[in-house]
N, C-alpha and C positions, 0 to 999 in steps of 0.2 A: 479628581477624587477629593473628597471632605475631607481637610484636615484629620479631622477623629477618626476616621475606615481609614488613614494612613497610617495614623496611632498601633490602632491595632491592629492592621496586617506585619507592619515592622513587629509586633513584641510577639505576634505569631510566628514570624521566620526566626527570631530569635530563640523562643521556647523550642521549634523544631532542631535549631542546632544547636542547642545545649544536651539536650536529648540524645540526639547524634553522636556528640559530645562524648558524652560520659557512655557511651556505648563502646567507643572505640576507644579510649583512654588507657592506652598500655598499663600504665601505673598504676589505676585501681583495680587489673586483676591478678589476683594470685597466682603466680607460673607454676604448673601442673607439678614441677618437681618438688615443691616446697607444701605439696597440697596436704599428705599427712603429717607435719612437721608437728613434734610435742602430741602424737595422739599413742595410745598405750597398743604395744605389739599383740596381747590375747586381754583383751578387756576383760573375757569369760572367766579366767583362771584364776581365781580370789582366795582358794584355800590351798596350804601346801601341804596338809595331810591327803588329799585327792591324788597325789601323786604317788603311783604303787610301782612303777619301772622309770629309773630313768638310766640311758646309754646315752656316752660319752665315745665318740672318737676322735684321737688326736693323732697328728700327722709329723713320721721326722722323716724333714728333707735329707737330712744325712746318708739314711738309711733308702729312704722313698718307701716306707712302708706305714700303711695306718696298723694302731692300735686302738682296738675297740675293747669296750667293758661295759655289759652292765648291767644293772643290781634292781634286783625285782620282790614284789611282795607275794610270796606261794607259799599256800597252805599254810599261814599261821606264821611263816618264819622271812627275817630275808637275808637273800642267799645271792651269792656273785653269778649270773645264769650262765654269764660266759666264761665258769671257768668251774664246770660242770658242779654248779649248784652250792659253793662251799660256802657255809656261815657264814652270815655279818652276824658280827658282836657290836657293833655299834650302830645300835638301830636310828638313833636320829640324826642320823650323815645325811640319806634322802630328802628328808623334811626339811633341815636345815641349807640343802642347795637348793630347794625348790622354792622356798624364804627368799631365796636370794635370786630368784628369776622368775618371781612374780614382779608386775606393777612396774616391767621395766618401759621405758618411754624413747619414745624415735627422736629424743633431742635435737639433734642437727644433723638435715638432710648432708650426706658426704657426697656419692654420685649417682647419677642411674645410668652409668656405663659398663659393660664386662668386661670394660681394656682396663680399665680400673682396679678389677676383683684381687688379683695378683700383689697389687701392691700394697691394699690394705690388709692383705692376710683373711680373706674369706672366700677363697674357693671353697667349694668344699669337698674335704678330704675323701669323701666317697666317690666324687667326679673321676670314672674309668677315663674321661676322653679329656680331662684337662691336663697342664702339664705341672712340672713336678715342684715348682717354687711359688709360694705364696697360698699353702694351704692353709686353712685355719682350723680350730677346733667344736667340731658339731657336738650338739648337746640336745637331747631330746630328751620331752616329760611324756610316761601318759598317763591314763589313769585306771583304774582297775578292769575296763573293758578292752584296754589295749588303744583307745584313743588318744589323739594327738591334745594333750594340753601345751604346750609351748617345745620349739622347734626352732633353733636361732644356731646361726656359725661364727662362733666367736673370732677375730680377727686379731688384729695388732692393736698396742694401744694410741690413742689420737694422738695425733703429730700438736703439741702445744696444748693439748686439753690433760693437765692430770688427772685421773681417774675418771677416764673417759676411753673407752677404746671401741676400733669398729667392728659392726654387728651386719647383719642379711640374714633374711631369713631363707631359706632353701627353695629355689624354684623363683625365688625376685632377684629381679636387676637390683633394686636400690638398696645402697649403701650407707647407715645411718653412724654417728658418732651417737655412742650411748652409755651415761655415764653408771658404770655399776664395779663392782671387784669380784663378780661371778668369775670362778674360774675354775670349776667342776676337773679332780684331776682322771685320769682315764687307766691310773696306775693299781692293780688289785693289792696294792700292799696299805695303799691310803684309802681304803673300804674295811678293813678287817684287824681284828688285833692280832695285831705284826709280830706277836711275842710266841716263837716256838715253844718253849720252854715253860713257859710259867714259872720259874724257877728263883727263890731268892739266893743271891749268894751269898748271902750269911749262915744259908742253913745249909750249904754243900761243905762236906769231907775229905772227902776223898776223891781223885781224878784219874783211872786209867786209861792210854795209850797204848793201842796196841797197832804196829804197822806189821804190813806181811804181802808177799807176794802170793798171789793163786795161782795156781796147776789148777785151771778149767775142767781139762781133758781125764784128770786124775781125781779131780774134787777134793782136793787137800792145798793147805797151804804150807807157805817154808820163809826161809829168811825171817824168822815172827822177832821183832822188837818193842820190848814192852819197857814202858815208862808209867812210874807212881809217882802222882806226885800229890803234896800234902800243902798244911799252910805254910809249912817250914821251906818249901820249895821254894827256888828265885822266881821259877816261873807261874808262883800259882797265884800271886793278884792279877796279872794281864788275862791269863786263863779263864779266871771265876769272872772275871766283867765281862769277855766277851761270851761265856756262857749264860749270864744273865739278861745281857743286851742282843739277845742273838733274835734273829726278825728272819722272817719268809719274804721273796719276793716275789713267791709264785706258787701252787701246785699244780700237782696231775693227779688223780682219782688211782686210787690200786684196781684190779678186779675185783669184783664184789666175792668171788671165791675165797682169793686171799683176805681179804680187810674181815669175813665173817672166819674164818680161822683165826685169824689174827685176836679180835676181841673174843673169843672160847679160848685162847691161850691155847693154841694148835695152827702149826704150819705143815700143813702137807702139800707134797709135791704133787701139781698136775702140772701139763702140758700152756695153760691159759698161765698160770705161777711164775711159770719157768721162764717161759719167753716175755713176762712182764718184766721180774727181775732181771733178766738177763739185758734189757734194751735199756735200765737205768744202773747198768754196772754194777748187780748182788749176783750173788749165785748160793744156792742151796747145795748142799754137801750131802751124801748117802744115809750119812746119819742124820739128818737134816737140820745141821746146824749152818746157819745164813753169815756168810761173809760179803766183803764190799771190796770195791777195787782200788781205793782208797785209805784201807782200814776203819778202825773205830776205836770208841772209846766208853768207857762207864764212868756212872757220874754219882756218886753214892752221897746221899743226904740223912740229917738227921734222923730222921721219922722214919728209915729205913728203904724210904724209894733209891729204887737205883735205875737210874734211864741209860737206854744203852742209845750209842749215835751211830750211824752206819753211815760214812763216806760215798757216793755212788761215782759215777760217771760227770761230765760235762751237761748242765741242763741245754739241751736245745740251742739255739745260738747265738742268746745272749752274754758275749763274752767267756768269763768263765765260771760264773753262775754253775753250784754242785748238789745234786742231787741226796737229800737227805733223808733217810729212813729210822724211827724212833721209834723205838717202844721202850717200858718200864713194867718195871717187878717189885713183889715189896719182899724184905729179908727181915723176919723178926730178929736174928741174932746182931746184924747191923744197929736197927733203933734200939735194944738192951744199949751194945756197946757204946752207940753216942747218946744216949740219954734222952733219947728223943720220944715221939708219943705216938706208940705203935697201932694204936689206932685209927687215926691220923693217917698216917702213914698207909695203910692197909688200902681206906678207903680211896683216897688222893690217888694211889697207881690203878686202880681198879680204875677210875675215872681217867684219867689220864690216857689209861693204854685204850680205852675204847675212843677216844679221840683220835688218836692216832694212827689206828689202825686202817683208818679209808684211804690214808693220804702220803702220797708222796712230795715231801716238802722240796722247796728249791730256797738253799741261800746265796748269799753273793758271796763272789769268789776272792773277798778282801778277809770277808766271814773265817770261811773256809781254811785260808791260808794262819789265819791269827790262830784256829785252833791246832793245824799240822805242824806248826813248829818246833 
């Protein structure tokens, strides 16, 4: 063969294995687990006003029970859905987590194993068939059609990465480190203003205390001890602060029979009444005057409101979280004697009692105890 045709047969076998080459060459290709690393989890979801519902469940292994909550935009208002429709007062809670889980990014691929899921904290807590440690907390966006804008299970935070923690999105294997301080909480007291009351305590008077045992069966009460107490009281600055700072961490809806009595300032007894009151510790009296199994107390302010608190029962089974019932009255001869502006006054209970009237509050039983003392 001619030197030259040797030439170039040699650079021919040669181009054919370099070819070859780089065909097979481990190295230049990217291993499928690292394939979306650094690419954004919903590219589509660019505005945070788009999102009209977002739910939140979060998991305590203590207990092994999920806690779901969540808060949607109906008819003009938004309202906690899962905890039959009660106001948000703070309308840009939504916006502002939704702010904070947009544009979030798959950082660093963690694993795409589900022996793994457990240990970074993103099961997820709705999983019937997984087991009881290592849930994480699900958080879903949608948007006013009920579509899914973003859907992520927040996990534990990254082992050595600060402000980084891991993420899965629901129905994938893979496990990403992703750095954000999203942390949507699932609790209906951190959606809504927490403040029973509205009440300042500069402008409270007066304080009574009234404890008494019920005769159910009789509908009268006995053993009644009553305590006034004033500013000159030992006890009336711990009193008036935790009346001031006094926060829900929860309700339950009245009947709609009761709560529309309630705001016409008329409580009649029916049978739907009775057995409402009666399963959150009140009872209605022949005359129908409403007691508690707890007692209560008036709270008399300048401007003439006087709110009354009615003690109930045990809420449910968070500890010993207690069942509170409120309404308010206005007394013109009260705001005369404190000087207050009876006007004022008049309006503010009017307002107040129809707020209260749908709802049976739950406070914490730390609450509860600072005011029984």
């Amino acid at each position: 063969m001619p030197e030259a045709a040797k030439t170039l047969a040699f650079v021919a076998v040669a181009v054919a294995l370099g070819i070859g080459a780089a065909m097979v060459q481990p190295e230049a290709a990217t291993p499928a687990i690292f394939s979306d690393q650094g690419a954004e989890f919903y590219p589509k979801f660019t505005d945070p006003q788009a999102a009209k519902t977002i739910e939140v469940v979060d998991y305590d292994e203590s207990t092994a029970t999920a806690t779901p909550l969540k808060v949607q935009f109906d008819r003009g208002h938004w309202v906690i859905a899962s905890h039959s429709d009660y106001p948000v007062e703070i309308g840009d809670r939504l916006a502002k987590t939704a702010a904070a889980l947009i544009d979030l990014k798959k950082d660093i691929v963690r694993s795409d194993s589900v022996q793994d899921q457990a240990q970074l904290g993103v099961i997820d807590p709705l999983d019937p068939k997984a087991g009881l440690a290592g849930r994480g907390k699900r958080v879903t966006l949608r948007d006013a059609h009920g579509e899914v804008l973003a859907d992520y299970i927040l996990g534990k935070p990254a082992e050595g990465k600060p402000g980084y923690r891991y993420v899965r999105v629901p129905g994938d294997k893979r496990t990403y480190a992703v750095k954000t301080d999203a942390d949507p909480s699932a609790k209906f007291a951190d959606w809504v203003n927490a403040g029973v009351l509205r009440i300042a305590g500069s402008s409270i008077r007066k304080i009574n205390v009234n404890r008494y045992n019920i005769d159910a069966a009789a509908g009268r009460i006995g053993n009644v001890d009553r305590i006034t107490l004033t500013a000159e009281s030992p006890k009336w600055k711990p009193m008036v602060a935790t009346l001031d700072n006094l926060k829900i961490v929860d309700v339950r809806p009245k009947p709609p029979s009761l709560a529309k009595g309630l705001r016409d300032g008329q409580l009649e007894l029916s049978l739907e009444t009775a057995v409402s009151l009666r399963q959150k510790g009140y009872f209605l009296s022949p005359e129908g005057r409403l007691f508690a199994s707890e007692g209560d107390m008036s709270v008399e302010t300048a401007n003439g409101v006087v709110y009354t608190l009615r003690f109930g029962d045990v809420a449910g089974t968070s500890g010993d979280n207690r069942n509170l019932f409120v309404t308010t009255g206005f007394d013109q001869a009260r705001a005369a004697s404190y000087g207050g502006d009876a006007a004022v006054g008049e309006r503010q209970a009017k307002d107040l009692n129809a707020r209260f009237a749908g709802w049976y509050y739950i406070i914490s039983g730390s609450d509860f105890q600072k005011l029984r003392q």
